[in-house]
N, C-alpha and C positions, 0 to 999 in steps of 0.2 A: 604104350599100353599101361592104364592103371592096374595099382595093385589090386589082387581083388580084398583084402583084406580091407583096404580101403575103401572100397566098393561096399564092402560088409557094412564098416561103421556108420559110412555117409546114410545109407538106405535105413542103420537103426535108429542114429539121430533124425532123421526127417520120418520114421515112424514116433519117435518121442516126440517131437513136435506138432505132427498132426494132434495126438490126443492127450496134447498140453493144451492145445485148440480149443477141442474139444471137452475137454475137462473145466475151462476157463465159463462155458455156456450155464446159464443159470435153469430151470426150469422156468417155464414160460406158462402163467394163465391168463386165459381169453373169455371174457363175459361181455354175452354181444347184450346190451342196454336196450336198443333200440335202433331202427333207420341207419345210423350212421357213426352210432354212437356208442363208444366200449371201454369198458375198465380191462387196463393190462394190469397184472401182478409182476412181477420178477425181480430178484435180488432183492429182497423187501420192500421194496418202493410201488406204489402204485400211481398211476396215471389213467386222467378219465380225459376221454377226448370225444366231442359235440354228442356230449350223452344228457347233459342236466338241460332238458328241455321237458314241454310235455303242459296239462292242461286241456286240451283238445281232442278231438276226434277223425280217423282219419279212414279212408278205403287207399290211400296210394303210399303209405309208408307203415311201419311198428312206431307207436307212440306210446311212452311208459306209460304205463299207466299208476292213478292217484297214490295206490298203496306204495308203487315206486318212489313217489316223488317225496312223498312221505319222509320216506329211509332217505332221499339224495338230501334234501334239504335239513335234515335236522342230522346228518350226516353218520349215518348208523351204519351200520356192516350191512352191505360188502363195502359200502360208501364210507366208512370210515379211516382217517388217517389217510387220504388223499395226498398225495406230492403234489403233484401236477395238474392240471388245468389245462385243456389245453380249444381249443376253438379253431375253427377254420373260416368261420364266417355268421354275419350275424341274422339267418333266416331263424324261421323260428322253428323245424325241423332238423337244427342243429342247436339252438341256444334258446334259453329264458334269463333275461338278466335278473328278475326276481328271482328265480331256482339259484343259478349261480349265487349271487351277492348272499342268501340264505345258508345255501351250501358253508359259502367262506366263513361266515359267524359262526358258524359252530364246529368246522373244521379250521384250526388258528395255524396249519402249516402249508393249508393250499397256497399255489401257487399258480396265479391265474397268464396264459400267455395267448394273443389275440391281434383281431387286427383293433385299427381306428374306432370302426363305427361300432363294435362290441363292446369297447372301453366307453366310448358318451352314453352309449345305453345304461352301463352301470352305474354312471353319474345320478341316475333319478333315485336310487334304491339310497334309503333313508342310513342303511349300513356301510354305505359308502365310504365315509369320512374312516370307519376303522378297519378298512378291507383295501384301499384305495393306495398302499406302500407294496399291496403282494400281485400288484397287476403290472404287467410288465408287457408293453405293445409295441407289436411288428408292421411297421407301414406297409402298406401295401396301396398301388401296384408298388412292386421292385424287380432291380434285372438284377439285385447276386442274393443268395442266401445270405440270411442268417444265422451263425452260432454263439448259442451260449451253452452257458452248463445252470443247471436248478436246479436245487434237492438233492445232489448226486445224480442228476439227469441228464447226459447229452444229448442234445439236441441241436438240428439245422430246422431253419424255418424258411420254405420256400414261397416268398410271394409271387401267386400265379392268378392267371384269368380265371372264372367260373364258367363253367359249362353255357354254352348261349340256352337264351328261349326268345325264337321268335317268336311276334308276334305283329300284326297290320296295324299299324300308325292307324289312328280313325280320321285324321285331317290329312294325312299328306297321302294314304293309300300305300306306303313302301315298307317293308319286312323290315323290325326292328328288334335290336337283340334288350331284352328289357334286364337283364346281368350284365349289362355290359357296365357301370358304375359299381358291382358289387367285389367290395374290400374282399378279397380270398389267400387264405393261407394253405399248404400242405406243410407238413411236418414229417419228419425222420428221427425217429429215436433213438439212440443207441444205449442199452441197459440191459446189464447181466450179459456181455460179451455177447448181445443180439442186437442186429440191425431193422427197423421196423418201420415201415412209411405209410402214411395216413394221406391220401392224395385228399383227402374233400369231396365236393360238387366238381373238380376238375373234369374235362373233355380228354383229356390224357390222349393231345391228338399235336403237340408242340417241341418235337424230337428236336428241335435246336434248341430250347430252354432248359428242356431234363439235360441235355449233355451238357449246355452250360453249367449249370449247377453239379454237371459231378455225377449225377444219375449212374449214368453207364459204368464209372469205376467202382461203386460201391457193394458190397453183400448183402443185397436184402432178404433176411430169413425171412420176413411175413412181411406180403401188400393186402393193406386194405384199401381194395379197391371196387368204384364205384359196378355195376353190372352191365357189362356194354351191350347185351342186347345179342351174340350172335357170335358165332364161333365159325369164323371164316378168314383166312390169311388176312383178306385183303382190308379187312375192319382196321380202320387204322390205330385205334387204342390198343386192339390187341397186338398187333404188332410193333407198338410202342413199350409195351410192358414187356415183349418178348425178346425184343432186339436190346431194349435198355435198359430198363428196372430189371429185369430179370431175377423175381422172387422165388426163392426156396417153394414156399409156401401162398395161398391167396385164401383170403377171407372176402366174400365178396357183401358189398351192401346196399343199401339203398334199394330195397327188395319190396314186393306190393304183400301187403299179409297174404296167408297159404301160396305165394307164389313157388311154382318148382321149375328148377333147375336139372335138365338132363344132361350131365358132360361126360361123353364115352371117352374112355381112358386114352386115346392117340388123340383125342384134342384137348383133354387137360394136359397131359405132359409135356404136348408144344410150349404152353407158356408157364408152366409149375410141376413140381412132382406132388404138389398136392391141393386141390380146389377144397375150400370151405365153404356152405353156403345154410347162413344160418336159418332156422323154422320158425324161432318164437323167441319171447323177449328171456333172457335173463339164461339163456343157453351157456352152456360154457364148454370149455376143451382146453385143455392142458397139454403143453408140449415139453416133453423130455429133451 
């Protein structure tokens, strides 16, 4: 029989550690950009990931708009002092390589990280030549993650498939997936003693790859993750996020403008104790 004296200590020291833990977590802010697209803040450092796009018009996503692109490209507050860079792929409801490679020139400490085909895209922009040292690219496909560190940023970069879109071959007649060529990254951040995962255009339906890469042992405080459509066990992405990401937190995106979202509280907390689902561009929330 321990002593209980001992019992006493052990239980204080593992309350001091919990909120050494906790004490260690930075405040965390969220501005959702656009589609897919969002500036985190935390520990000073900020990160914008598939936000600097835009130009167009759209009925099936949030697309900044001009006066945004304005502030992203000439790199003004919030857009100002940028760390990070970060890309999942080169549609054009994730990326503008003219926005970015603008972005870079006037903000001199981004840090651009991407697959392949985002990097030759940047190749054409005329700023190339003096931006072209802070672009740092992830091949993709790959079967292990990658880590580095940037900025004081950790980061794994997960090379993954993109979400299919069939469509009917017009000569051969048979269902073709027209993503099935398209360079795709996810990211995990960890900053300000938070873990953060940015899936992409991911299908988030390949539970032997997320556990490859580690998925399942990690803490994710916030997923942003794509909108699966339906809140039912048997949806296989939610049940992938729920068996193995298994986030604190969701921010969900890739949302149609005024779309709503109704999630009664026994089916958000199946897969988070808290669903985010943002209205309008440049929304933000801040977490303690």
């Amino acid at each position: 029989m321990k002593n209980p004296v001992h019992l006493l200590v052990l239980g204080l020291m593992l309350m001091l550690s919990v909120c050494a833990e906790q004490q260690e977590q930075s405040p965390l802010t969220i501005t959702y950009v656009a589609n897919e697209g969002f500036l985190i803040e935390c520990d000073g450092r900020k990160i914008l990931i598939d936000a600097l796009f835009g130009g167009w018009e759209s009925t099936w996503c949030h697309v900044p708009p001009d006066s945004l692109i304005e502030l992203m490209t000439s790199a003004r507050p919030p857009f100002d002092n940028v760390d990070l860079i970060a890309v999942s792929h080169a549609h054009i409801d994730h990326c503008d390589a003219g926005i970015i490679a603008l972005h870079m020139k006037h903000n001199r400490r981004g840090i651009l990280v991407c697959p392949p085909h985002v990097a030759r895209r940047m190749e054409a922009s005329e700023d190339y030549p003096e931006i072209k040292s802070r672009i740092r690219v992830v091949p993709a496909p790959g079967d292990s993650a990658v880590a580095m560190e940037l900025a004081g940023i950790a980061l794994e970069v997960l090379p993954t498939r993109h979400g299919p879109y069939w469509e009917k071959d017009e000569e051969t007649g048979e269902d073709i997936d027209r993503h099935r060529n398209v360079q795709h990254l996810e990211f995990v951040f960890t900053i300000g003693g938070r873990t953060l995962f940015h899936c992409g255009d991911s299908s988030l339906d390949d539970f032997e790859s997320y556990r490859a890469f580690g998925m399942d042992r990690k803490h994710i405080d916030l997923g942003f993750l794509g909108w699966w459509g339906a809140w039912d066990d048997s949806f296989l992405s939610q049940r992938l996020v729920r068996e193995v990401i298994r986030p604190e937190r969701i921010i969900f995106m890739h949302l149609k403008p005024g779309q709503r979202i109704s999630v009664q509280p026994e089916q958000q907390q199946s897969v988070a104790r808290e669903v985010i689902v943002p209205q309008q561009v440049m929304e933000t929330w801040t977490i303690d």
